[in-house]
C-alpha positions as CSV (number, residue, x, y, z in Angstrom):
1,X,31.8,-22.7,26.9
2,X,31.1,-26.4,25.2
3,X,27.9,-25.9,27.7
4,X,26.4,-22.4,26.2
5,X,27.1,-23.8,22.8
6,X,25.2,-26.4,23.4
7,X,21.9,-24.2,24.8
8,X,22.2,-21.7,22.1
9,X,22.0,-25.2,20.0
10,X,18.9,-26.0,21.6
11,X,17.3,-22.9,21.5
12,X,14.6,-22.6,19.0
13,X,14.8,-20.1,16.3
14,X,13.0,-17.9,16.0
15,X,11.7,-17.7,19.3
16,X,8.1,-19.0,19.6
17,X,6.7,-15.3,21.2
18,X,8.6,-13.6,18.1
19,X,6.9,-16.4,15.2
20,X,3.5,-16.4,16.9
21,X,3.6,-12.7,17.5
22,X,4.3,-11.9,13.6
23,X,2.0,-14.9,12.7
24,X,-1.2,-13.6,14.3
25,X,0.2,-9.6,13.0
26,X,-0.1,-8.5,16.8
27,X,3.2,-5.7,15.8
28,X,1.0,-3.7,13.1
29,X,-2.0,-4.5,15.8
30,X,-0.2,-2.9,18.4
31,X,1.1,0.0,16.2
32,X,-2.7,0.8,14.9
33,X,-3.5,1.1,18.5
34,X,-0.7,3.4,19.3
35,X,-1.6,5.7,15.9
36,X,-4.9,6.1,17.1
37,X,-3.9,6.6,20.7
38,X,-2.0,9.5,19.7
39,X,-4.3,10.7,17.2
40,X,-7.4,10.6,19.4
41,X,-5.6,11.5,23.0
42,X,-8.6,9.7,25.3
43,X,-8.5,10.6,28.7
44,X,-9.2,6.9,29.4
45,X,-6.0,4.9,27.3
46,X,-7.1,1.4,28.4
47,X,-11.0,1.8,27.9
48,X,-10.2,3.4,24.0
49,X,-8.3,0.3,23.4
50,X,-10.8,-2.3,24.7
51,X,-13.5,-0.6,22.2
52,X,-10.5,-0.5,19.5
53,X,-10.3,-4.2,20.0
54,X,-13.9,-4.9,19.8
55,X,-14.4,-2.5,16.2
56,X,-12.2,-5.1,14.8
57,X,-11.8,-2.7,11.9
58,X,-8.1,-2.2,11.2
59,X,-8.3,-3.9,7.7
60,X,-11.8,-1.8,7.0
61,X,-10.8,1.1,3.8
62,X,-10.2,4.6,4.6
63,X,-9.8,5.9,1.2
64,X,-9.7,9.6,-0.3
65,X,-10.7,9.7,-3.9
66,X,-9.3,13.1,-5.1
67,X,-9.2,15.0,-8.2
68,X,-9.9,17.7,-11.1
69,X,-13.9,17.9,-12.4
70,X,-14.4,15.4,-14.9
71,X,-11.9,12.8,-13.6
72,X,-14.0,10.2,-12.9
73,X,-14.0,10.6,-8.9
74,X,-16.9,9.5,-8.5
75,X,-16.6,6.6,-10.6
76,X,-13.8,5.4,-9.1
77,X,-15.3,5.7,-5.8
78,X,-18.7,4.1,-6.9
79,X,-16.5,1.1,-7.8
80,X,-14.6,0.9,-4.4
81,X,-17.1,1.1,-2.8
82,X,-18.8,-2.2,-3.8
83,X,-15.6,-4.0,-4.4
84,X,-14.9,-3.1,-0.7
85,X,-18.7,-3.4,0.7
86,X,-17.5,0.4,1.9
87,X,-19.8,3.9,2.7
88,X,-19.7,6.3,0.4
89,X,-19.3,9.5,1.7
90,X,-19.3,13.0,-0.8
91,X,-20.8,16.1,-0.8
92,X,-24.2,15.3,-2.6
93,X,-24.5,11.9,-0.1
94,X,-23.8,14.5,2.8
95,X,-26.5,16.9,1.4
96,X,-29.3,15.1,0.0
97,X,-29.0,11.2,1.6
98,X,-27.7,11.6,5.0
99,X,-30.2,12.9,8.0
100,X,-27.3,14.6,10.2
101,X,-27.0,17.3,12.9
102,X,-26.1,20.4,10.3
103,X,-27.5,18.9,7.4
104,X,-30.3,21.3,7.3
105,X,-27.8,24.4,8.2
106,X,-25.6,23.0,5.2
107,X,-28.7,23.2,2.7
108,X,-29.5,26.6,3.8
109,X,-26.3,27.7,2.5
110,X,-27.0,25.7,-0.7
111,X,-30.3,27.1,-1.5
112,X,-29.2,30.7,-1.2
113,X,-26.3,29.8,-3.8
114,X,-23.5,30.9,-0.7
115,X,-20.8,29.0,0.1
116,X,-20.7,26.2,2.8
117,X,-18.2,27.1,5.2
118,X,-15.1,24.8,5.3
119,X,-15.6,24.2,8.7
120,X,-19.4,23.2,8.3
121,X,-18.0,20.3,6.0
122,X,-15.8,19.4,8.2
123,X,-18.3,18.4,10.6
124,X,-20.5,16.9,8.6
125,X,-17.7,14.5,7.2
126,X,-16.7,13.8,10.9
127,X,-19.9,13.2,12.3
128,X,-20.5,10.8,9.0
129,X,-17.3,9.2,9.5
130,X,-18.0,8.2,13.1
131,X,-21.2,6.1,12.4
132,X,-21.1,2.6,13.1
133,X,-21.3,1.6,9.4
134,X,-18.1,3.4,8.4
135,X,-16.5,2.5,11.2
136,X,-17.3,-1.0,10.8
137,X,-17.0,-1.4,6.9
138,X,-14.6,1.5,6.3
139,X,-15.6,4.6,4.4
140,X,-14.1,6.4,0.8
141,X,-14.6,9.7,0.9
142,X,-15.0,11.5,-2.5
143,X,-13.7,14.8,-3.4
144,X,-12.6,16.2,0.0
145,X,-10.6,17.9,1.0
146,X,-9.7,20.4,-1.9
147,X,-7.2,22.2,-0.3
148,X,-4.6,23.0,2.3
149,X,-7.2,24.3,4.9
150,X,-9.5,21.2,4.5
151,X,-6.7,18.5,4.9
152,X,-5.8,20.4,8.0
153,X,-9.2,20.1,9.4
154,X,-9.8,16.5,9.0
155,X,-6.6,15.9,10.5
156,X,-7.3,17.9,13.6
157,X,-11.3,16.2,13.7
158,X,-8.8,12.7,13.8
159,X,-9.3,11.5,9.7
160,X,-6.4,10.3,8.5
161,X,-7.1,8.1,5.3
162,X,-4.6,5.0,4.6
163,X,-5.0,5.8,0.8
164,X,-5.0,9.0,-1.0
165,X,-6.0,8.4,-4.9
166,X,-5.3,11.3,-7.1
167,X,-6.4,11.6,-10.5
168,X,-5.4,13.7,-13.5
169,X,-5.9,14.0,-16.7
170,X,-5.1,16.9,-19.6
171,X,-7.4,20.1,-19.0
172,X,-8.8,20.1,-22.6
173,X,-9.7,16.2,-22.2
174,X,-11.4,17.0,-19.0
175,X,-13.4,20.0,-20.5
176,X,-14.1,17.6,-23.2
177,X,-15.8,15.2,-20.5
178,X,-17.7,17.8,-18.6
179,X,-20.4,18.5,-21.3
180,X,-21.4,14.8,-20.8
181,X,-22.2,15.6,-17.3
182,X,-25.9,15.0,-16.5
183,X,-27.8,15.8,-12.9
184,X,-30.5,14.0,-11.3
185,X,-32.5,17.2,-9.4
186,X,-34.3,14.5,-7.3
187,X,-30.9,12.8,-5.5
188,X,-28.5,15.2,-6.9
189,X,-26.6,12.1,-8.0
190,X,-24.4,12.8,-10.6
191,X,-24.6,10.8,-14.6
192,X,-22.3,11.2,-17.4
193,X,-24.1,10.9,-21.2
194,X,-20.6,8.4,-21.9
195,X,-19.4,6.9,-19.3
196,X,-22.2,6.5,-16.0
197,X,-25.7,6.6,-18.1
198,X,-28.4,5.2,-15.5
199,X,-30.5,2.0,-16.6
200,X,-34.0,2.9,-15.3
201,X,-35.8,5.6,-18.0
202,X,-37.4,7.1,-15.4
203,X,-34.2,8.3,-14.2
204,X,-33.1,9.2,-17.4
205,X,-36.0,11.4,-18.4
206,X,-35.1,13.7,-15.5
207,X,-31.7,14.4,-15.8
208,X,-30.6,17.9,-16.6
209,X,-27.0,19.2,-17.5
210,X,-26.1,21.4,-14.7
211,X,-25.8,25.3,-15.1
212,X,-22.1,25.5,-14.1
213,X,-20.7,22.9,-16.5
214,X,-19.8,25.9,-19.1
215,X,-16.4,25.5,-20.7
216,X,-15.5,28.7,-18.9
217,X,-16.9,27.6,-15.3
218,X,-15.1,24.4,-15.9
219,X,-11.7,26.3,-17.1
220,X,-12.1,28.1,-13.6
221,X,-12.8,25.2,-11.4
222,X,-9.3,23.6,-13.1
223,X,-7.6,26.8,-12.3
224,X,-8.4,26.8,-8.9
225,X,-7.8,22.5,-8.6
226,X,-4.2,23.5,-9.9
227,X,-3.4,25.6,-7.9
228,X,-4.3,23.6,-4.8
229,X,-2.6,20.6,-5.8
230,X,0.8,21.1,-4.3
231,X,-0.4,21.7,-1.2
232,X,-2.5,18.8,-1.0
233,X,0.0,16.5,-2.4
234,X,2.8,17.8,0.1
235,X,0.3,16.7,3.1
236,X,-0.4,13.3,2.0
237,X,2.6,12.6,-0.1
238,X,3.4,9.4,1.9
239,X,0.1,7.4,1.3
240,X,-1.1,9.1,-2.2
241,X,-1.1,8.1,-5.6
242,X,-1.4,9.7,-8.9
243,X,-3.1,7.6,-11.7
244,X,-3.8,9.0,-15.0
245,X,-7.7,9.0,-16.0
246,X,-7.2,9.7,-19.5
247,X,-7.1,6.0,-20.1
248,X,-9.7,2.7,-20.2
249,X,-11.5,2.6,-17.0
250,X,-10.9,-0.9,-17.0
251,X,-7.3,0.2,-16.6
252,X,-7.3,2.8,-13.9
253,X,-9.8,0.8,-11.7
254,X,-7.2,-2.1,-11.9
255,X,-4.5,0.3,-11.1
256,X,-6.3,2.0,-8.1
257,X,-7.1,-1.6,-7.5
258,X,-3.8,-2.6,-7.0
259,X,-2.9,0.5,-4.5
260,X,-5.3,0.5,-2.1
261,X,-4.6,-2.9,-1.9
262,X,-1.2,-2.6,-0.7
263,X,0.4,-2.0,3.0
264,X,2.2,1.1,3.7
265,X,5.7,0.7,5.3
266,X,5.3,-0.2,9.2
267,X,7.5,0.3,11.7
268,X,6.3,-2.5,13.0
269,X,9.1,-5.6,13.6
270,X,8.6,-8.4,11.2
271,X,10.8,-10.8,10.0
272,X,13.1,-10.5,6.3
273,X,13.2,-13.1,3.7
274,X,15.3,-11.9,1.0
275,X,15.7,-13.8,-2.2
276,X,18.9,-12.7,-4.6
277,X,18.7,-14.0,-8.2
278,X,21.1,-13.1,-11.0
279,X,23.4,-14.0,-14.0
280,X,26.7,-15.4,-12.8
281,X,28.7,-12.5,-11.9
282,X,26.6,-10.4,-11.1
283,X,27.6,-10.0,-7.4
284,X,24.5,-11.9,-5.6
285,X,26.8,-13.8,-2.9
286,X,28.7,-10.2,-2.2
287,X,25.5,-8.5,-1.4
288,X,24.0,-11.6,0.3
289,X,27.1,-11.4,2.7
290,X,26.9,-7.3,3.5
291,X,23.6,-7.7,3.8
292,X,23.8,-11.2,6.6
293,X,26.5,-9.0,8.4
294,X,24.9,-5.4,8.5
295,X,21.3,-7.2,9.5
296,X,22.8,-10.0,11.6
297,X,20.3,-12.3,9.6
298,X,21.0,-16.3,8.2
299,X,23.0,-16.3,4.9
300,X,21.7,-19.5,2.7
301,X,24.0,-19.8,-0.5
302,X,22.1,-22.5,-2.1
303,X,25.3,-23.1,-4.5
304,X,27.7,-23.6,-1.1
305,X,24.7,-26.0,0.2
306,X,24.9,-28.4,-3.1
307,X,28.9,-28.4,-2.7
308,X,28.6,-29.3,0.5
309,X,25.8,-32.0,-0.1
310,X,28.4,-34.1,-2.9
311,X,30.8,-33.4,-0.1
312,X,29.0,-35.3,2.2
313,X,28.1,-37.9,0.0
314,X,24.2,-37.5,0.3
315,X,21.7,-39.1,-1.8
316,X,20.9,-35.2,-3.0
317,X,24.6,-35.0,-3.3
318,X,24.6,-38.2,-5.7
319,X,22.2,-36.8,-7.8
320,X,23.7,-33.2,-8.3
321,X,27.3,-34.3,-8.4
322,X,26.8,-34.3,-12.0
323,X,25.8,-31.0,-12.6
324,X,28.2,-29.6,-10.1
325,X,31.1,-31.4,-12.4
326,X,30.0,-30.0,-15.1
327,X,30.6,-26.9,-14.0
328,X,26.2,-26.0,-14.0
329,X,25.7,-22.4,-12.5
330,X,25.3,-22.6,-8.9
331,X,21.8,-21.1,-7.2
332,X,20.5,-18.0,-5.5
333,X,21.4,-16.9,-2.3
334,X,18.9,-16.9,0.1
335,X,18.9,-14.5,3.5
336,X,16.5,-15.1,6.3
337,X,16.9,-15.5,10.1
338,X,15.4,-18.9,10.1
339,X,16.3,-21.6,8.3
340,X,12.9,-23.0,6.4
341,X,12.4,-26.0,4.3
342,X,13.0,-25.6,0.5
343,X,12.5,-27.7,-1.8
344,X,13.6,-25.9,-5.1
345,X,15.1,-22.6,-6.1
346,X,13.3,-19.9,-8.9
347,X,16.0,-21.5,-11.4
348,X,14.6,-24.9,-11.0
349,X,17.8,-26.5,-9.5
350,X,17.3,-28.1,-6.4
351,X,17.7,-27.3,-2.9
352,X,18.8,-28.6,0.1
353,X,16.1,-29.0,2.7
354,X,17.3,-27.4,5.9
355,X,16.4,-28.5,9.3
356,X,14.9,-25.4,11.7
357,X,18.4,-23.9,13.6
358,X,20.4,-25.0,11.0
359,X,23.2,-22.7,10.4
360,X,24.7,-23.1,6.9
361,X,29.0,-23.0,6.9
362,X,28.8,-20.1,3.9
363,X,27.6,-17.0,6.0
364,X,31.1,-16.0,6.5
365,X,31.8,-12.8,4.6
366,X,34.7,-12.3,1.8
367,X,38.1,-11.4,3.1
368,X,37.7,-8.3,0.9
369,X,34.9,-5.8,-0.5
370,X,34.2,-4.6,-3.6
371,X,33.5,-1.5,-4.8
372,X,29.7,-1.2,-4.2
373,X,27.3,-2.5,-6.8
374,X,30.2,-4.0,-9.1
375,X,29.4,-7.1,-8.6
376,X,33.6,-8.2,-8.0
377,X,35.9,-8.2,-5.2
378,X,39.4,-6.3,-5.8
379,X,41.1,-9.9,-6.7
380,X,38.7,-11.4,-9.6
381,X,39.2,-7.3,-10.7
382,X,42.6,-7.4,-11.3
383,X,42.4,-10.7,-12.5
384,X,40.3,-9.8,-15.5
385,X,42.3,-6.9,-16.1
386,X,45.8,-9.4,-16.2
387,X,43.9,-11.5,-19.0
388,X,43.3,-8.3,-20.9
């Protein structure tokens, strides 16, 4: 028995494969290449994932920029894509900049004012998307899909985007904006009179306000965009965002800034470091301890540690022992599987620097539970209710 104790002792923690494997992010590596395994289905597994590998593009953007007319879509994505050194990819790029397979079948359909097929869009985006350029510097793709039919077919051509924007804004602010509208018949880009006016007067000279920007065209196009919405939102619910336009654009570009950004949930393993901070009272050792037992994780009560550090007469217990007499506040509890090196706590009061494998004594959990999210165990309870 004395022998095992004295291996587990030994045994480094975490375990070197676990720290290097979290360190270099080889779970979330591993789980991109099993998302895009089972998105793509490749009859050869092991070649996919060698040219995987070598696109080294798992941190490139895959962005959807959706919204009402008016919104600022375009804006938006205009300014992701040179924060991000990312492609571009709408409607009018697909049309009037891009030299692709259907590109002139797509044109036909413009020029004799019909519809473009949802399916013929769906191409054209897919072919786009699999260009070296997007694939390589990621891609944000700019008003697509608009509805239920649209999501449904990039998802069965194998786009999935990481971030789904969503704009909105109130109907008569957005009519408002849409008389500002100006089009360039040369590029087809699009210029607003308020917001997006280009530099160069050559440029300006040309630009004409497009015939279908009437308040009733508009009023239609926001009809059908509503009724749309639900559906869209439903699909991509998990990785969208909704960010009100009717604001500074300083304001929403920091906001859609700070979301595509961020990291979705992965079911990838990592490791927890949970830091609890609180008033006296207000139940951090309790939840530090349900949480240490229900994760099987290190508890750290940095208040134990200090006790235990005048206990032992340390030179850090010399030099808190007067706080701790005087009754100071004790720390926050600290929950982590390993046992890292800290130097001071949020609060400013000092910590004691743990040795890796250290085990603190105060991970043991109280001999009775509270009531959940009071913050008190049944005794200090009926305590406070005797002094009443």
């Amino acid at each position: 028995m004395a022998e095992a104790d004295t291996e587990d002792a030994a045994r480094p923690w975490p375990p070197p494969a676990g720290a290097y494997a979290e360190e270099r992010g080889l779970f979330q590596l591993l789980q991109n290449m099993l998302e895009e395994l089972l998105i793509h289905k490749p009859d050869d597994p092991i070649e996919f994932m060698i040219n995987h590998l070598k696109q080294n593009n798992d941190d490139a953007p895959r962005i959807c920029v959706l919204g009402p007319p008016a919104s600022g879509k375009t804006t938006v994505a205009m300014w992701l894509c040179k924060h991000f050194n990312a492609i571009r990819v709408s409607q009018e790029t697909l049309l009037f900049k891009e030299e692709l397979r259907q590109t002139e079948e797509a044109k036909a359909y413009k020029e004799r004012n019909q519809k473009i097929p949802y399916a013929l869009w769906a191409n054209l985006i897919q072919e786009r998307l699999s260009n070296v350029d997007c694939i390589k510097q990621g891609w944000i793709l700019e008003g697509f899909p608009e509805n239920q039919e649209q999501a449904w077919m990039l998802q069965s051509s194998g786009i999935f985007p990481r971030h789904v924007v969503m704009l909105y804004a109130p109907d008569t602010v957005l009519i408002e904006r849409s008389g500002g509208k100006r089009l360039d018949p040369l590029t087809q880009e699009v210029f607003h009179t308020t917001f997006d006016w280009p530099s160069d007067p050559l440029v300006q000279e040309r630009l004409v306000k497009p015939e279908d920007l009437s308040e009733q065209e508009v009023s239609k196009k926001l009809l059908e965009y509503h009724r749309n919405f639900p559906e869209i939102f439903h699909i991509y619910q998990k990785v969208l965002k909704s960010i009100n336009a009717d604001q500074p654009s300083v304001d929403v570009l920091s906001q859609v800034l700070a979301f595509v950004q961020t990291r979705h949930r992965s079911a990838a393993p990592f490791t927890p470091r949970i830091l609890f901070f609180g008033p006296p009272g207000s139940g951090k050792s309790l939840q530090a301890a349900l949480i240490a037992q229900k994760y099987d994780v290190v508890n750290i009560c940095c208040g134990q540690l200090l006790k235990e550090a005048v206990a032992d007469n340390t030179k850090l217990g010399e030099l808190v022992k007067p706080h701790i007499d005087s009754g100071g506040p004790g720390c926050s509890s600290l929950i982590c599987p390993t046992s890292p090196s800290w130097s001071a706590c949020p609060s400013g009061e000092l910590i004691l620097s743990l040795g890796r494998g250290t085990t603190p004594r105060s991970d043991q959990l109280p001999p009775q539970r509270s009531r959940p999210g009071s913050g008190r165990t049944p005794r200090m309870r009926k305590r406070t209710l005797r002094s009443a």
